[in-house]
C-alpha positions as semicolon CSV with decimal commas, in nm:
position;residue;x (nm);y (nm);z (nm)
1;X;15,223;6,567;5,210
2;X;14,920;6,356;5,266
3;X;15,077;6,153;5,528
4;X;15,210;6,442;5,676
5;X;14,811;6,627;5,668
6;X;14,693;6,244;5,822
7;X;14,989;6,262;6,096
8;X;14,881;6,686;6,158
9;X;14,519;6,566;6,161
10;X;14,540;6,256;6,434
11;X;14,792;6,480;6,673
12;X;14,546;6,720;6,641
13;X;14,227;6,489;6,770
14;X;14,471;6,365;6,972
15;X;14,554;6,681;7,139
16;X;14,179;6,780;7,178
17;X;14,043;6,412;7,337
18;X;14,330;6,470;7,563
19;X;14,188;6,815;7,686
20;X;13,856;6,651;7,732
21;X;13,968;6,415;7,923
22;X;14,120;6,629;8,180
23;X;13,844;6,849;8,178
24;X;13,670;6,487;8,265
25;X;13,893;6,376;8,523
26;X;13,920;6,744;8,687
27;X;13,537;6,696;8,793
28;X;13,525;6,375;8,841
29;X;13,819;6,422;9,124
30;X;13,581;6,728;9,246
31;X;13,267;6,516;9,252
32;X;13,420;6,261;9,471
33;X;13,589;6,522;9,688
34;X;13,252;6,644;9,723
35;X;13,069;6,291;9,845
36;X;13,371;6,212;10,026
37;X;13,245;6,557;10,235
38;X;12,916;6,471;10,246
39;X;13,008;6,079;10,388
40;X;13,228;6,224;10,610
41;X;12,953;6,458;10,766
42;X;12,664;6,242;10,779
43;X;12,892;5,968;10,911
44;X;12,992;6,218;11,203
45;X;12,591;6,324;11,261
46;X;12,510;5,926;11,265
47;X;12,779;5,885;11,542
48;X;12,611;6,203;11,738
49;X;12,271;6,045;11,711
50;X;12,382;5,734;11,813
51;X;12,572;5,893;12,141
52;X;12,239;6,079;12,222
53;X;12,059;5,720;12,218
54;X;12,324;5,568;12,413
55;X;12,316;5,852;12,643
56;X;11,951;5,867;12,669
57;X;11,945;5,485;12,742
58;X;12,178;5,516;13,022
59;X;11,940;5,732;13,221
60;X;11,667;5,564;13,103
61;X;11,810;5,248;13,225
62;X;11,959;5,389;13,510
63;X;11,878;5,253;13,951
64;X;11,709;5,561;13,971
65;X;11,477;5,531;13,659
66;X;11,438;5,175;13,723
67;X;11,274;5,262;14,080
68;X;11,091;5,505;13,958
69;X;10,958;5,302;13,703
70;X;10,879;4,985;13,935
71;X;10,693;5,294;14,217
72;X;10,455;5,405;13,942
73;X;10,212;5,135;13,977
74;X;10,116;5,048;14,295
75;X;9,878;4,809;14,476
76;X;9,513;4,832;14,471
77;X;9,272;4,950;14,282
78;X;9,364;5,135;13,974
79;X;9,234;5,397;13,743
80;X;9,047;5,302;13,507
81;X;9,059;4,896;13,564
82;X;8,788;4,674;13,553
83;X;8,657;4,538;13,882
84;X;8,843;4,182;13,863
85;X;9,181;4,420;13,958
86;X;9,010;4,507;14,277
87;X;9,235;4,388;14,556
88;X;8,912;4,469;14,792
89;X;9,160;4,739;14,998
90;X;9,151;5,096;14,924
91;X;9,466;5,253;14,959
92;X;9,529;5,621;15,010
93;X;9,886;5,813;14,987
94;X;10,010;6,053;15,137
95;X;10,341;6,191;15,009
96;X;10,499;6,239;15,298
97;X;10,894;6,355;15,094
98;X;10,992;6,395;14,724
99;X;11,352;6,290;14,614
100;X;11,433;6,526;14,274
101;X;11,712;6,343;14,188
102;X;11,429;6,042;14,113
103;X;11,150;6,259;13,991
104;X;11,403;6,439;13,725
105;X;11,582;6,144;13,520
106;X;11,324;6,195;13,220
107;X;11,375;6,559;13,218
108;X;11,769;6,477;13,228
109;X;11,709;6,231;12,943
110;X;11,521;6,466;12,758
111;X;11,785;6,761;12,812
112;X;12,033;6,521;12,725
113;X;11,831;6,441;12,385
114;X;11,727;6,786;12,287
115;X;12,090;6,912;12,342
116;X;12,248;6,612;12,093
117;X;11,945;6,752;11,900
118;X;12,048;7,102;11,844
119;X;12,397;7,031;11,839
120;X;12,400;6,755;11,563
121;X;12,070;6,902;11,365
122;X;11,923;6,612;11,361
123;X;11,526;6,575;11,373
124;X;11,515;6,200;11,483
125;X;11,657;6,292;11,813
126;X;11,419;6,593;11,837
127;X;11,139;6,378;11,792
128;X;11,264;6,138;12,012
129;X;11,307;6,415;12,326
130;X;10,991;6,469;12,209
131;X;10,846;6,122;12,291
132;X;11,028;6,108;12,637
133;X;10,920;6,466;12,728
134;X;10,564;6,370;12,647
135;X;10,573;6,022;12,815
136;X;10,407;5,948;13,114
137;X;10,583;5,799;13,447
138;X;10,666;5,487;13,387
139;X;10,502;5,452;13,055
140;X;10,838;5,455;12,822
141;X;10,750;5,085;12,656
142;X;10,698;5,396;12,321
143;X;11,000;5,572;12,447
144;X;11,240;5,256;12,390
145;X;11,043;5,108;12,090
146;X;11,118;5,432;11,930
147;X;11,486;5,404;12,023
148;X;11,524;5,038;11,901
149;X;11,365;5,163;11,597
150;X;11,585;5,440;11,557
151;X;11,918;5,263;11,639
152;X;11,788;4,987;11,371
153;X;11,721;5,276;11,109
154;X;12,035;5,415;11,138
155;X;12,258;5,101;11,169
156;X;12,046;4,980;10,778
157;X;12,140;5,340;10,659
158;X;12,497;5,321;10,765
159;X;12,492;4,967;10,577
160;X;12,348;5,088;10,257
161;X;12,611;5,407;10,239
């Protein structure tokens, strides 16, 4: 009868630890269900952020960028510059036609950005349309620091997951 009590007793424990541990294993499977979710949609917004960069570079990089870029400063005297930049000619302009298609690449780059913006959430790219809306002609030295900056944050985060 004891042995029999023991036997009862250990099935018993048994039976109970074996409960637990299913219990256990039932939300451990649903925890990792649950990061494998949230991997699977940050990994998705990282790959939308990174097509708004690449996106924004390519019009930012673009013939048409590039000569508006190279047209912003021209030569002479310019604002606020000491006098040793004085080429001793003064130079007036007179616009005599306007090409659009020049004049709006950073307002196509930053539609381009805000739009991966709303569409993936994501507040880096707002505050990078941000930047290029803000930025003056030809002054996007910030523009693409910020860019590098951001492409580097995001490749270390995608490491470290």
């Amino acid at each position: 009868e004891v042995r029999l009590a023991d036997t009862q007793q250990m099935y018993d424990e048994t039976a109970a630890q074996k409960e637990a541990d299913i219990v256990f294993f039932d939300e451990t499977k649903k925890a990792c269900e649950a990061k494998h979710e949230e991997w699977t949609v940050r990994s998705s917004l990282r790959e939308e952020e990174i097509a708004g960069i690449v996106k924004a570079l390519e019009i930012l990089t673009s013939d048409e960028a590039r000569e508006l870029f190279s047209s912003a400063i021209k030569e002479g005297k310019e604002v606020r510059t000491d006098a040793k930049y004085d080429t001793g000619r003064d130079i007036a302009f007179l616009q005599l036609d306007s090409s659009v298609s020049v004049a709006e690449a950073p307002l196509r780059a930053y539609a381009a950005l805000k739009a991966q913006a709303r569409s993936s959430h994501s507040l880096r790219l707002a505050a990078l349309a941000v930047k290029v809306r803000l930025a003056k002609v030809g002054h996007f030295d910030k523009v693409i620091t910020a860019i590098d900056d951001m492409i580097k944050t995001l490749k270390e985060e995608n490491l470290a997951d």
